[in-house]
LOKELO-62718 format. One record per residue (C-alpha): residue in three letters; x, y, z; residue number from 1. Coordinates in nm, 4 decimals. Each point is the difference from the previous one (the first is absolute). Layout:
<sites>
+--------+----------+----------+----------+-------+
! martor !       c1 !       c2 !       c3 ! mikol !
+--------+----------+----------+----------+-------+
!    ala !        X !        Y !        Z !   NUM !
...
+--------+----------+----------+----------+-------+
</sites>
This chain:
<sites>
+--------+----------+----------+----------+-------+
! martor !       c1 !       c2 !       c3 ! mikol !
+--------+----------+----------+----------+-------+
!    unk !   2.1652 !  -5.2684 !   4.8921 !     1 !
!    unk !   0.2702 !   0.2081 !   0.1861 !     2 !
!    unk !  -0.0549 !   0.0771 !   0.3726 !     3 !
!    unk !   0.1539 !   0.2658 !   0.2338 !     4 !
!    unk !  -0.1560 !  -0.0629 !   0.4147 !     5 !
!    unk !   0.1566 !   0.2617 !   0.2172 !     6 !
!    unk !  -0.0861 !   0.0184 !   0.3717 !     7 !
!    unk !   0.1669 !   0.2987 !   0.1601 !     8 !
!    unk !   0.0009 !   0.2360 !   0.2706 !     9 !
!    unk !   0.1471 !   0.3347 !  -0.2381 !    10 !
!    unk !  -0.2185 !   0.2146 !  -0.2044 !    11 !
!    unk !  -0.1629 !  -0.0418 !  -0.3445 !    12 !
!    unk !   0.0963 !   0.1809 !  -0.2507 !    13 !
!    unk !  -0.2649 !  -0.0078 !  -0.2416 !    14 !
!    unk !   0.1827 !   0.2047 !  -0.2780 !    15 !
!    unk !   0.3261 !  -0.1987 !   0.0232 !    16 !
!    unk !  -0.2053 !  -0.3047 !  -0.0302 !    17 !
!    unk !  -0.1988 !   0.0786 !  -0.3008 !    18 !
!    unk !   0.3146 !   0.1408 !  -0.1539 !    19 !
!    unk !   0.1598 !  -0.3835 !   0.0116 !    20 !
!    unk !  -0.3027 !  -0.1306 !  -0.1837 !    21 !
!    unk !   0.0685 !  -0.3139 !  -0.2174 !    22 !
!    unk !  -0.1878 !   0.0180 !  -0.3043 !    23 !
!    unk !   0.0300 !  -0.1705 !  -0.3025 !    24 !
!    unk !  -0.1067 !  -0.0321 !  -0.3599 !    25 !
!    unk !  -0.3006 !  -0.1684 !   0.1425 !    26 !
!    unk !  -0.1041 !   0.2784 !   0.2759 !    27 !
!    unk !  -0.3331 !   0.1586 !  -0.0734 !    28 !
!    unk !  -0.0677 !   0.0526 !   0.3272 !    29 !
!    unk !   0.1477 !   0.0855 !   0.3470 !    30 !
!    unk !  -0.2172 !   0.0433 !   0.2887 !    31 !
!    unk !   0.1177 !   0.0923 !   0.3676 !    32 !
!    unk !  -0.1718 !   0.0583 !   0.2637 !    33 !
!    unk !   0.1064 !   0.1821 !   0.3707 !    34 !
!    unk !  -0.1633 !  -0.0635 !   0.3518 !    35 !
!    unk !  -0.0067 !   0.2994 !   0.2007 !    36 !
!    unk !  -0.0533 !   0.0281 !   0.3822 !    37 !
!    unk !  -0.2724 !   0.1276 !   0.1026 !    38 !
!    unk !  -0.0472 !   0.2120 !   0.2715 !    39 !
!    unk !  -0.3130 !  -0.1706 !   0.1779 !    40 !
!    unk !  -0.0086 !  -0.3939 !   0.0502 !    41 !
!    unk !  -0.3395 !  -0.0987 !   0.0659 !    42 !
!    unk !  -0.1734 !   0.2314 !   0.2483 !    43 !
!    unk !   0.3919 !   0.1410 !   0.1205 !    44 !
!    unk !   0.1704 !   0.3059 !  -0.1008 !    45 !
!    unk !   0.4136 !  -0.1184 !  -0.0765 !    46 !
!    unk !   0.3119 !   0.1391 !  -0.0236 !    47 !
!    unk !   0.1379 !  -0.3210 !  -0.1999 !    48 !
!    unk !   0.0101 !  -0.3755 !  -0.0546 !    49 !
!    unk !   0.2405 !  -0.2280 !   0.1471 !    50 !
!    unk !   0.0689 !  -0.2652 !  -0.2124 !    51 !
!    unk !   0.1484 !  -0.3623 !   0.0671 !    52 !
!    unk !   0.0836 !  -0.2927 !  -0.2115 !    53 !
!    unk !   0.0790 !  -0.3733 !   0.0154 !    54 !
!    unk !   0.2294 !   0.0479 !  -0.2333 !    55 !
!    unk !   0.0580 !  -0.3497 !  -0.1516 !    56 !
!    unk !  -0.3411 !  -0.0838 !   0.0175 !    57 !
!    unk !  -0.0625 !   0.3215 !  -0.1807 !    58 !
!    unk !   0.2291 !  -0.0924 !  -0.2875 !    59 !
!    unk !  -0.1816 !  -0.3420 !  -0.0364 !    60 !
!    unk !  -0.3158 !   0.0935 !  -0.0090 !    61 !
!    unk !   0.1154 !   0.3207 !  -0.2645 !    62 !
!    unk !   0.1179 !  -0.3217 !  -0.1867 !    63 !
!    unk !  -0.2853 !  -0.1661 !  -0.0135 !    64 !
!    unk !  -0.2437 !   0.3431 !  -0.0766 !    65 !
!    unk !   0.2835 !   0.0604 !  -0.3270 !    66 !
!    unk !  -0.0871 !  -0.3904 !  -0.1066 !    67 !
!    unk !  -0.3452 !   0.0129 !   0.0223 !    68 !
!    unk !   0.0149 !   0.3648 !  -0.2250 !    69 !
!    unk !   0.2279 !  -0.1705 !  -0.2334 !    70 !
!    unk !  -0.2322 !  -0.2762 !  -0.0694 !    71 !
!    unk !  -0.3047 !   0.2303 !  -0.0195 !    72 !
!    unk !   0.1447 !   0.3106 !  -0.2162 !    73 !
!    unk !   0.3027 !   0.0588 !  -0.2398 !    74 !
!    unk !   0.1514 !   0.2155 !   0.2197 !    75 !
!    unk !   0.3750 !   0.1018 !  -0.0986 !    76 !
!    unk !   0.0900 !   0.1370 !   0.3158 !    77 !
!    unk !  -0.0946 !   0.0654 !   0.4095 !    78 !
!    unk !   0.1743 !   0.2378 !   0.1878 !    79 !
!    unk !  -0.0917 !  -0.0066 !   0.3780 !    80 !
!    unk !   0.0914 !   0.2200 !   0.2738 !    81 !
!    unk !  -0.1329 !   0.0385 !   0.3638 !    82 !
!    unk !   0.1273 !   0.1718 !   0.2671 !    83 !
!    unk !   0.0550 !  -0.1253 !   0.3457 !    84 !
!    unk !   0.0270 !   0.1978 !   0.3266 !    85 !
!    unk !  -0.1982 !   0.3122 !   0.0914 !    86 !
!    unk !  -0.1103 !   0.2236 !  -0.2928 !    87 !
!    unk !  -0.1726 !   0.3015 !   0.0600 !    88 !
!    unk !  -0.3015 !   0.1308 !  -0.1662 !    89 !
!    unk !   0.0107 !   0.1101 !  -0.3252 !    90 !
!    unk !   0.2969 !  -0.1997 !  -0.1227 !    91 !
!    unk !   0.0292 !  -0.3305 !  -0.2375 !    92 !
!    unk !  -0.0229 !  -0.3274 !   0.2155 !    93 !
!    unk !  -0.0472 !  -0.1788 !  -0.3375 !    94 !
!    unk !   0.0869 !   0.0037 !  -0.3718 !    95 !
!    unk !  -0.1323 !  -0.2276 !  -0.3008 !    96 !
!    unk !   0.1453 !   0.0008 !  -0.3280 !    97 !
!    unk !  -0.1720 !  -0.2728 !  -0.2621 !    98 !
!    unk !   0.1415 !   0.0190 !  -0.3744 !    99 !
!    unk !  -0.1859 !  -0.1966 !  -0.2500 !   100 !
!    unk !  -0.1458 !   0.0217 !  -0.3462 !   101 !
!    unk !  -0.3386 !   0.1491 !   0.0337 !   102 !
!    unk !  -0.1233 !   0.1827 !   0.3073 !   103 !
!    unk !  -0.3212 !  -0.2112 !   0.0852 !   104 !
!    unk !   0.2806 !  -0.2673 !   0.1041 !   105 !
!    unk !   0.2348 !   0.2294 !   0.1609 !   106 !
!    unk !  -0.2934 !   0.1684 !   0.2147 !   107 !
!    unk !  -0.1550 !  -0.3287 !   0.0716 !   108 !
!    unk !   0.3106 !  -0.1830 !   0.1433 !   109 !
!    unk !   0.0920 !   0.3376 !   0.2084 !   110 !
!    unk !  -0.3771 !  -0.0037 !   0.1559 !   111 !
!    unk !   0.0466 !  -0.3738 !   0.0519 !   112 !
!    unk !   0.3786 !   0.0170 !   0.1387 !   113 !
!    unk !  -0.1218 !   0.2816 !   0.2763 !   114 !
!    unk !  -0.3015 !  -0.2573 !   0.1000 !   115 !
!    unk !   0.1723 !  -0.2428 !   0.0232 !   116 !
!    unk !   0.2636 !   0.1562 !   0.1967 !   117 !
!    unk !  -0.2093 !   0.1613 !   0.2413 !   118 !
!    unk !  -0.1553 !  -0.3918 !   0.0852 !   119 !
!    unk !   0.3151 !  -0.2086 !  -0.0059 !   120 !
!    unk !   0.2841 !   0.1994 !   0.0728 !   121 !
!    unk !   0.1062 !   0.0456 !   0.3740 !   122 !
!    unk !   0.1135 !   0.3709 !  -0.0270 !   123 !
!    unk !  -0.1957 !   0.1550 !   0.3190 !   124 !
!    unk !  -0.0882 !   0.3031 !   0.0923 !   125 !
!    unk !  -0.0550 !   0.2020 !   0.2867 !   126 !
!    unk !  -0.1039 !   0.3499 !   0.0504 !   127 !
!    unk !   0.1638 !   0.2841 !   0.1625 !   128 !
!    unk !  -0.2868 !   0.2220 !   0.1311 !   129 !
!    unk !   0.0393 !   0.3926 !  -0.0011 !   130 !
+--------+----------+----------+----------+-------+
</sites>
């Protein structure tokens, strides 16, 4: 299984990165998935998010997440991409990309990636209020 992790402070571009897709013979299916920010956290109204990172910690962990998928679903590919830094509302902090075979794999590994990210990976937040 091929794996791309990027952690960066510049912004997505979602059609650039669905342009580069690698499929193969094999593809049948290619889900991706984009977390927006929100304009309320909780009870708070917010202008953005600022996001921080332990970076190296961050890239273990992703590790660990792509293993676990691997031995779980035959994924052919992960793309990963979060930002870092403040990101206002409405724009990408994250994009998915799972290729596989059939898309019951590809959507269960994405659903189980974003879990599993959102419990293990330190990548904090913290709201900018309005």
């Amino acid at each position: 299984m091929k794996t791309e992790l990027t952690i960066s402070p510049q912004r997505i571009n979602e059609i650039a990165l669905s342009e580069h897709q690698a499929i193969s013979e094999k593809t049948g299916a290619v889900v991706t998935f984009s977390g927006i920010v929100r304009g309320q956290e909780g009870e708070s109204q917010i202008s953005a998010l600022n996001y921080e990172s332990f970076d190296k910690m961050v890239e273990h962990q992703f590790k660990l997440i792509f293993s676990e998928i691997s031995k779980h679903w035959p994924i052919e590919s992960i793309r990963l991409v979060h930002r870092i830094g403040t990101i206002k509302v409405n724009e990408v902090s994250l994009w998915v990309e799972i290729i596989a075979s059939h898309r019951k794999e590809a959507f269960e590994a994405c659903q189980y990636l974003i879990n599993e990210m959102k419990n293990r990976v330190p990548i904090w937040k913290t709201p900018i209020k309005r």
